[in-house]
MMTF fields as JSON, N, C-alpha, C and O atoms, coordinates in Angstrom:
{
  "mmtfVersion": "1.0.0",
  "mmtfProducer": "UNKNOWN",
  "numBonds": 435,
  "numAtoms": 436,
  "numGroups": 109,
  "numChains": 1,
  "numModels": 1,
  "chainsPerModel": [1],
  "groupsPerChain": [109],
  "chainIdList": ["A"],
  "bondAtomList": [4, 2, 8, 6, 12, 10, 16, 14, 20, 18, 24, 22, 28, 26, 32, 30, 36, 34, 40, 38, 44, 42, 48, 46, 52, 50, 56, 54, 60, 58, 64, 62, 68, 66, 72, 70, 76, 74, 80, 78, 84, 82, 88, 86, 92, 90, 96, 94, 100, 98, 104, 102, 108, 106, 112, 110, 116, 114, 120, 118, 124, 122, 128, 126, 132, 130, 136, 134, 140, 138, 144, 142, 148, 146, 152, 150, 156, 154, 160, 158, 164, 162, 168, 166, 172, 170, 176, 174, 180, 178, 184, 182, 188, 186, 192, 190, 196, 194, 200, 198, 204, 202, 208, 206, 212, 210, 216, 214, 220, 218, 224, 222, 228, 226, 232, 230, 236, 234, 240, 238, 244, 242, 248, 246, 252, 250, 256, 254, 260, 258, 264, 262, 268, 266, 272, 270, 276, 274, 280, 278, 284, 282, 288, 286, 292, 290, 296, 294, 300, 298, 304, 302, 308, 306, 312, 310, 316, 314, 320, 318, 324, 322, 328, 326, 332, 330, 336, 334, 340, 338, 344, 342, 348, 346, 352, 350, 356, 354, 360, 358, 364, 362, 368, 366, 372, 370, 376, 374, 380, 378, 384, 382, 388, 386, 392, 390, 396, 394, 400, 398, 404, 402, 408, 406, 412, 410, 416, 414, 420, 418, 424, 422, 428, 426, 432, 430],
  "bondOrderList": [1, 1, 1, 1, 1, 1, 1, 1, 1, 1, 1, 1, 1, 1, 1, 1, 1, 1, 1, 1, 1, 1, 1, 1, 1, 1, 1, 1, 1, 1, 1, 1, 1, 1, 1, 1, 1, 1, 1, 1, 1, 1, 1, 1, 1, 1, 1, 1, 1, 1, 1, 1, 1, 1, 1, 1, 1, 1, 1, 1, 1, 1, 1, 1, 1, 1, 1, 1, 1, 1, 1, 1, 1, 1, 1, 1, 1, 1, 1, 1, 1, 1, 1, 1, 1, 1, 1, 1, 1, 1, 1, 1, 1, 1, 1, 1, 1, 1, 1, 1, 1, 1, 1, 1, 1, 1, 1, 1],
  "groupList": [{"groupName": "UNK", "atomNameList": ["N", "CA", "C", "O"], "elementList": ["N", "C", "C", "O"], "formalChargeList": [0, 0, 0, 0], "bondAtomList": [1, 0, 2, 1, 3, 2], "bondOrderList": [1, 1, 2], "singleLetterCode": "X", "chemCompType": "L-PEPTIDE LINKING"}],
  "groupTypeList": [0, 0, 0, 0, 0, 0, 0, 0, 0, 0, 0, 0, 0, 0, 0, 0, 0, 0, 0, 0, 0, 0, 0, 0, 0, 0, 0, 0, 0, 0, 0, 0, 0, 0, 0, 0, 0, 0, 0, 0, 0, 0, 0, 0, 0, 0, 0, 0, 0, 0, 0, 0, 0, 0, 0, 0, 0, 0, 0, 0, 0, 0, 0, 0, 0, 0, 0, 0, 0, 0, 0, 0, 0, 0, 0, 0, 0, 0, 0, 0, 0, 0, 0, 0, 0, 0, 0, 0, 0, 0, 0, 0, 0, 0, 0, 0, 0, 0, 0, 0, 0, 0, 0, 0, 0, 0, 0, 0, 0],
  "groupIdList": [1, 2, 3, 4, 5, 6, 7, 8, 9, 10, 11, 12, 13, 14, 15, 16, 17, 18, 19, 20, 21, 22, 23, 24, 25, 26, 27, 28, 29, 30, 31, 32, 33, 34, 35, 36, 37, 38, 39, 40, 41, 42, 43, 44, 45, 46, 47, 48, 49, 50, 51, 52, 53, 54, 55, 56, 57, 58, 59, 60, 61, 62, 63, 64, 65, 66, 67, 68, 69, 70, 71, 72, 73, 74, 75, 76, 77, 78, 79, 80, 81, 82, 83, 84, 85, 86, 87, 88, 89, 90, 91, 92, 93, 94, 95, 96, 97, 98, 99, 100, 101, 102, 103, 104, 105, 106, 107, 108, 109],
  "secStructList": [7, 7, 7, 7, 7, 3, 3, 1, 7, 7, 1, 1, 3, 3, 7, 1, 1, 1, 3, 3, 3, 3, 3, 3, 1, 1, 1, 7, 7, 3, 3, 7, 7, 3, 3, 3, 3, 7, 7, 7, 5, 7, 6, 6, 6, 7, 7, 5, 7, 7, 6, 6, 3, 3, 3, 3, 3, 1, 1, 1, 1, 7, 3, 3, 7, 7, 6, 6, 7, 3, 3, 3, 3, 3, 7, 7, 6, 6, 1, 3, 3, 7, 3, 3, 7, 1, 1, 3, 3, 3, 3, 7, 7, 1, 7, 7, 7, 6, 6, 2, 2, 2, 2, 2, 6, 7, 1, 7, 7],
  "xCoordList": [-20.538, -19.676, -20.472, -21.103, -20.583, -20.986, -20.254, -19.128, -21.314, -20.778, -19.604, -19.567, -18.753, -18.381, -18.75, -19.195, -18.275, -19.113, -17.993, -16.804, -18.919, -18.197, -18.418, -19.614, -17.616, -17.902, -17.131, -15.936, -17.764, -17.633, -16.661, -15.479, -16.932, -16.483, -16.004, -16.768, -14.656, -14.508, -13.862, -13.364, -14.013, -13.119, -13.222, -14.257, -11.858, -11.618, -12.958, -13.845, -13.284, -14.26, -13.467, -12.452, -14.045, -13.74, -13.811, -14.878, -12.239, -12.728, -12.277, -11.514, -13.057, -13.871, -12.774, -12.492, -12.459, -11.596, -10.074, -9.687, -9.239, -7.625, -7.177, -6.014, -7.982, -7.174, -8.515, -9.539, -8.048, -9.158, -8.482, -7.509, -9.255, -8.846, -9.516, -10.567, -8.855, -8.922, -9.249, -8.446, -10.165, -10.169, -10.31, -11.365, -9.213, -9.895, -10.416, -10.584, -10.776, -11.817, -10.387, -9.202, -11.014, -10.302, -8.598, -7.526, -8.943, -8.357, -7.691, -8.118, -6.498, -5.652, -6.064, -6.55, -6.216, -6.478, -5.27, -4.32, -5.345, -4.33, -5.046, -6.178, -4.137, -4.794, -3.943, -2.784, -4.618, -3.956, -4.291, -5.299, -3.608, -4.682, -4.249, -3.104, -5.376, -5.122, -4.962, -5.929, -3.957, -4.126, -4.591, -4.623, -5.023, -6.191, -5.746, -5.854, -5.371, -5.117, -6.372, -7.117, -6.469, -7.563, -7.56, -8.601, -6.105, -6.911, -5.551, -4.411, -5.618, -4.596, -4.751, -5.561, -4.364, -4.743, -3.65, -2.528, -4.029, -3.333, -2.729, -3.386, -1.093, -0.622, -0.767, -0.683, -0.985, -1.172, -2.517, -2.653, -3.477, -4.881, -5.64, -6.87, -4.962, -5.903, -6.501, -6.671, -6.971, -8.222, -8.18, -7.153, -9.386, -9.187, -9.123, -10.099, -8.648, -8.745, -10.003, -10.33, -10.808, -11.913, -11.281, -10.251, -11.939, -11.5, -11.683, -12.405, -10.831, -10.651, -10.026, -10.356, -9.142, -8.414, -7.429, -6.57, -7.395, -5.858, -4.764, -4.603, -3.892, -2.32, -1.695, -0.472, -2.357, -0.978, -1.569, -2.123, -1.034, -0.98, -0.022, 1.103, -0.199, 0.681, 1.393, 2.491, 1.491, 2.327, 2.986, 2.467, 4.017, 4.464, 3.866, 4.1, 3.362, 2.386, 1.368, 1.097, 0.511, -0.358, 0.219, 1.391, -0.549, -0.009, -1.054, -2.263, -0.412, -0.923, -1.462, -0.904, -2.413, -3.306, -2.798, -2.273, -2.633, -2.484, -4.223, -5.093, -4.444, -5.428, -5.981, -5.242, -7.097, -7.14, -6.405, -6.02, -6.397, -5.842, -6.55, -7.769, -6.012, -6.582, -5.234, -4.114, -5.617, -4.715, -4.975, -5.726, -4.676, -4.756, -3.835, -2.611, -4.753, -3.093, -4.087, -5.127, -3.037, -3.546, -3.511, -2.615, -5.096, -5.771, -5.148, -4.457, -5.605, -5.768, -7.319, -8.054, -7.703, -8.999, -9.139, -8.349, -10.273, -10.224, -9.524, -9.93, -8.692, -8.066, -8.895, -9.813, -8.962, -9.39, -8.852, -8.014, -9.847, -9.298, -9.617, -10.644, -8.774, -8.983, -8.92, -7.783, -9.447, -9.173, -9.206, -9.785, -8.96, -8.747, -9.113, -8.502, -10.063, -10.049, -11.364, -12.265, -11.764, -13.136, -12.844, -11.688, -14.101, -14.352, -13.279, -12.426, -13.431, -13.32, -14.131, -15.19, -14.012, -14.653, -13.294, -12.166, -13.783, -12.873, -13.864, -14.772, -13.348, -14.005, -13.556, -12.327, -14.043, -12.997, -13.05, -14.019, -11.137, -11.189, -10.787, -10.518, -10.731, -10.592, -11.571, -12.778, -10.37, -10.983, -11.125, -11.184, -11.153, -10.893, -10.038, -10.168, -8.906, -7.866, -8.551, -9.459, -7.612, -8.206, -8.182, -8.321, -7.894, -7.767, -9.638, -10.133, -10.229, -11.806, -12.088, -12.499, -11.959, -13.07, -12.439, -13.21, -11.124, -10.866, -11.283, -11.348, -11.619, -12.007, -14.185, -14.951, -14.419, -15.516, -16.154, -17.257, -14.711, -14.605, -14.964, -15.76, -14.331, -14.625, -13.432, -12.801, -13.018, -11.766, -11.219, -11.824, -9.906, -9.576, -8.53, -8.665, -7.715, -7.299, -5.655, -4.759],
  "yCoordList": [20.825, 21.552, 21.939, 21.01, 23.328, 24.049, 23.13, 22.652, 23.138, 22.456, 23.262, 24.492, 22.556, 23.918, 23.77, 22.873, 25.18, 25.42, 24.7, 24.398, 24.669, 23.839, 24.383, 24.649, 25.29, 25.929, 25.531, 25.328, 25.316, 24.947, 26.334, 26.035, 27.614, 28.202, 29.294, 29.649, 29.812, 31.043, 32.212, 32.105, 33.365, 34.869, 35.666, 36.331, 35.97, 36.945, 36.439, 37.291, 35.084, 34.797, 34.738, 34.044, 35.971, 36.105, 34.82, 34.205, 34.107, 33.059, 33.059, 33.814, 31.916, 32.162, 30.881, 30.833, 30.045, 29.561, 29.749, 30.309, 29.124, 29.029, 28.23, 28.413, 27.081, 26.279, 26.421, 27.096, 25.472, 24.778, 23.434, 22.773, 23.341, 21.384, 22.072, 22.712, 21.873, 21.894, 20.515, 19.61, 20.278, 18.806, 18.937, 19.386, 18.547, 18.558, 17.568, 16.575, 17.646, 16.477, 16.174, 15.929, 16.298, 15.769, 17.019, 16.77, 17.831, 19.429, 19.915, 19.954, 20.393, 21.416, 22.449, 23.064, 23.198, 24.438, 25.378, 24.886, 26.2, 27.791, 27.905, 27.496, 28.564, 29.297, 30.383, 30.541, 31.144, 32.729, 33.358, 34.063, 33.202, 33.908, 35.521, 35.951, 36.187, 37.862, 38.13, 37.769, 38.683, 39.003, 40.222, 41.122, 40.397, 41.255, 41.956, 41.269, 43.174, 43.799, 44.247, 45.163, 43.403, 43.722, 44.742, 45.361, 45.099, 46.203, 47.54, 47.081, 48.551, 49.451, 51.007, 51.556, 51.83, 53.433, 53.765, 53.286, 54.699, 55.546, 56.655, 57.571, 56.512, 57.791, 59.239, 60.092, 59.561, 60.727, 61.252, 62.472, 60.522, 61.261, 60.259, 60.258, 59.475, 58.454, 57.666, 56.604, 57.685, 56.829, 55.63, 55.135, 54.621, 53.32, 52.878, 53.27, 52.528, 51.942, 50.932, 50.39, 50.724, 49.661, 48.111, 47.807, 47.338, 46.095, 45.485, 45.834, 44.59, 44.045, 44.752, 44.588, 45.5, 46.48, 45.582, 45.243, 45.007, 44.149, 44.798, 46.003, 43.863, 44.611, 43.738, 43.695, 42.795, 41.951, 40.377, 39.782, 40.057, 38.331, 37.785, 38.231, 36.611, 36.185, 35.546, 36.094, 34.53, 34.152, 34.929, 35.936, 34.411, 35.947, 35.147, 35.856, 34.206, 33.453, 32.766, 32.606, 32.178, 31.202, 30.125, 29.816, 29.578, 27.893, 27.013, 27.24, 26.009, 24.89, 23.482, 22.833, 23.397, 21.515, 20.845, 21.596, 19.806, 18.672, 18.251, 18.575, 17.67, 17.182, 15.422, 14.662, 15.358, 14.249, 13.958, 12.896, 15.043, 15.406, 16.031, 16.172, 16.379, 16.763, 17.689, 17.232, 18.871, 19.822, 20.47, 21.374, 20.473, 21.129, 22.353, 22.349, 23.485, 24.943, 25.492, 25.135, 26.464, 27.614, 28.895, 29.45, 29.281, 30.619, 31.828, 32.777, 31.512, 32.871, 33.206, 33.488, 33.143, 33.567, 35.2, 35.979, 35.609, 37.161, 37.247, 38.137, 36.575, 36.764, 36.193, 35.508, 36.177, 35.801, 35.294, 35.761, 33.631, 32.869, 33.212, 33.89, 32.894, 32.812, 31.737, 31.294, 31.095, 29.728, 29.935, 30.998, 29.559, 29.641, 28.071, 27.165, 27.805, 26.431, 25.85, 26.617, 24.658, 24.121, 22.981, 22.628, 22.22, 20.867, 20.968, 20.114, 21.52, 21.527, 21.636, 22.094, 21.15, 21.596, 22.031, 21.564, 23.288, 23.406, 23.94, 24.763, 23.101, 22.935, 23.986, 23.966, 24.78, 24.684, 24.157, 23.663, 24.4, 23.636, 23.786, 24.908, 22.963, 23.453, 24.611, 24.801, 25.453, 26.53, 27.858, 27.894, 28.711, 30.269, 30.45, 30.077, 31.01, 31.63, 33.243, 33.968, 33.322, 34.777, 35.762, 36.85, 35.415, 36.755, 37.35, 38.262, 35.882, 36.101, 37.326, 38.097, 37.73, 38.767, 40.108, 41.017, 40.041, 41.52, 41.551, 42.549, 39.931, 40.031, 40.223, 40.837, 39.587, 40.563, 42.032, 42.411, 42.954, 44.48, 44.244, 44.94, 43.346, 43.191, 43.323, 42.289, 44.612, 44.396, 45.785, 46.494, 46.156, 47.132, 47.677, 47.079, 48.616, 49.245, 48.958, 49.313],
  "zCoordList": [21.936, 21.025, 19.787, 19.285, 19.095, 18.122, 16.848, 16.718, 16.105, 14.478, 13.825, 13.841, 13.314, 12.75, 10.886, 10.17, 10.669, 9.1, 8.053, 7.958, 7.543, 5.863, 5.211, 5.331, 3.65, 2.769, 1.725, 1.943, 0.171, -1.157, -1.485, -1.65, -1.59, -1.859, -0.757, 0.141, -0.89, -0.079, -0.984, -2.105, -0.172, -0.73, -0.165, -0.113, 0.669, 2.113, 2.77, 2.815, 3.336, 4.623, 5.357, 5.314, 6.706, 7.849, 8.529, 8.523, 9.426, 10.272, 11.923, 12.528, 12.377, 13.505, 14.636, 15.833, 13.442, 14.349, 13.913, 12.887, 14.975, 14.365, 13.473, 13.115, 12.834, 11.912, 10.869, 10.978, 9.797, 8.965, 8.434, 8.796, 7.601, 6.974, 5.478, 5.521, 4.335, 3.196, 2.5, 2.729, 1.803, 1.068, -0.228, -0.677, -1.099, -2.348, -2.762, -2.054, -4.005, -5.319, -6.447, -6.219, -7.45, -8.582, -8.911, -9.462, -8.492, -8.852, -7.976, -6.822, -8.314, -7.069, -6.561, -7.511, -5.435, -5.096, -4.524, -3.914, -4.674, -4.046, -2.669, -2.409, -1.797, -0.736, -0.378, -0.761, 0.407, 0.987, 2.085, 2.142, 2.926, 3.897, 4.237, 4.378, 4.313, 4.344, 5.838, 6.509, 6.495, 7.94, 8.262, 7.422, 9.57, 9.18, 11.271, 12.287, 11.199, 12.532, 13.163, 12.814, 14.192, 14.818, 15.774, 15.996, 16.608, 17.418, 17.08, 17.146, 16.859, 16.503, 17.091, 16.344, 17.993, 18.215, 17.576, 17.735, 16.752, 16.241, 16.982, 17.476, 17.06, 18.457, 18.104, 18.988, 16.83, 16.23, 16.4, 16.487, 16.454, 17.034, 17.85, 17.877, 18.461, 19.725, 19.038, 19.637, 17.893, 17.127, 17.099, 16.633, 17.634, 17.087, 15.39, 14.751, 15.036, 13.821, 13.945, 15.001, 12.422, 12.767, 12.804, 12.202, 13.477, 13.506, 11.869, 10.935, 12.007, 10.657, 9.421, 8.247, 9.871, 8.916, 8.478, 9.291, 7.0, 6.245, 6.172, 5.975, 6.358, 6.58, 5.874, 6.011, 4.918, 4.308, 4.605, 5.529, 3.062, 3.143, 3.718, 3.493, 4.668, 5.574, 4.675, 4.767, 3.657, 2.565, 1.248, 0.767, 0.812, 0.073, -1.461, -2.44, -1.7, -2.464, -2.57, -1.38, -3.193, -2.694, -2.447, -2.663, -2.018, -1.171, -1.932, -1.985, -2.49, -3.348, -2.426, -1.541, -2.892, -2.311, -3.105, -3.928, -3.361, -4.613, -4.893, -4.085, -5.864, -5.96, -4.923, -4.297, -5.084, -3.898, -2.29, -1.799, -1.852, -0.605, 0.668, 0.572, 1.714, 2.88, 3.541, 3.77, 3.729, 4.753, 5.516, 5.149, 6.629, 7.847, 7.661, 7.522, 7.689, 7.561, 9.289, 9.844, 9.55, 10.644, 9.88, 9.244, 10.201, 9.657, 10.656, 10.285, 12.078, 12.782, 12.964, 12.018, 14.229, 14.082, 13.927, 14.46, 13.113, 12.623, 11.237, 10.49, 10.873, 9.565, 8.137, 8.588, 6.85, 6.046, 4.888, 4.117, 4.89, 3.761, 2.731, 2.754, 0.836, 0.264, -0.714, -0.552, -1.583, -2.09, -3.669, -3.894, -4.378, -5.761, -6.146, -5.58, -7.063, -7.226, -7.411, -7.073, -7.871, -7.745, -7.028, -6.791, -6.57, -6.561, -4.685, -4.444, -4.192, -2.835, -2.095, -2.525, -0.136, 0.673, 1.646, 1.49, 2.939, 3.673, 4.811, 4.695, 6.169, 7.28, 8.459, 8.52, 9.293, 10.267, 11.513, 12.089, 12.157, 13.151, 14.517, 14.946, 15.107, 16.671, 17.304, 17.158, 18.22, 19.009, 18.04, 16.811, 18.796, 19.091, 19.718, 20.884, 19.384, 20.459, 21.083, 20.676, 22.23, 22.762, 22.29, 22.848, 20.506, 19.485, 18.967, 18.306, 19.953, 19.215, 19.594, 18.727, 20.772, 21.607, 20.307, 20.0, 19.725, 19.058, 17.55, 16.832, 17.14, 15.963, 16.126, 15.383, 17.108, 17.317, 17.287, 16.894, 18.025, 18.038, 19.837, 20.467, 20.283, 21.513, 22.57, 22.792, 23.317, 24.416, 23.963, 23.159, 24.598, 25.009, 23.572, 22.505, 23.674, 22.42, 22.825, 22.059]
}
């Protein structure tokens, strides 16, 4: 099994799997995640749209950590986190759902 990545800081990072784990330190953090339509033809001229085109935050606010804590949220693979905050790490986790191959630019329209 592939490591997965750990990052101090994020903003709109594209992710790769379906969940993550948030940890904070001393300090609360926000989160948001941007959803992001991966495959779309337009019926008016056939066109693919490019992958990774945003359509909207899946929360109609940010979502709060407490300080000294651990959370498991679901991202969406292809969609992008955002974090507001210091003194965090956030991991991700599990799989890929079969949304990977379109957040690649990979599969049919």
């Amino acid at each position: 099994m592939a490591q997965a990545n750990v990052y101090t800081s994020v903003s709109a990072q594209a992710w790769y799997t379906d969940k993550a784990r948030i940890s904070t330190g001393n300090t609360a953090v926000t989160f948001q995640v941007e959803g992001v339509q991966l495959t779309y033809v337009n019926p008016s001229t056939g066109n693919t749209a490019n992958v990774g085109t945003p359509v909207g935050n899946i929360y109609s606010n940010a979502v709060s950590v407490p300080a000294n804590s651990r959370q498991d949220i679901y991202i969406g693979v292809g969609n992008k986190l955002t974090i507001s905050g210091s003194n965090f790490t956030v991991q991700e986790l599990g799989t890929a759902s079969s949304a990977q191959a379109a957040s690649k630019g990979v599969g049919s329209a």
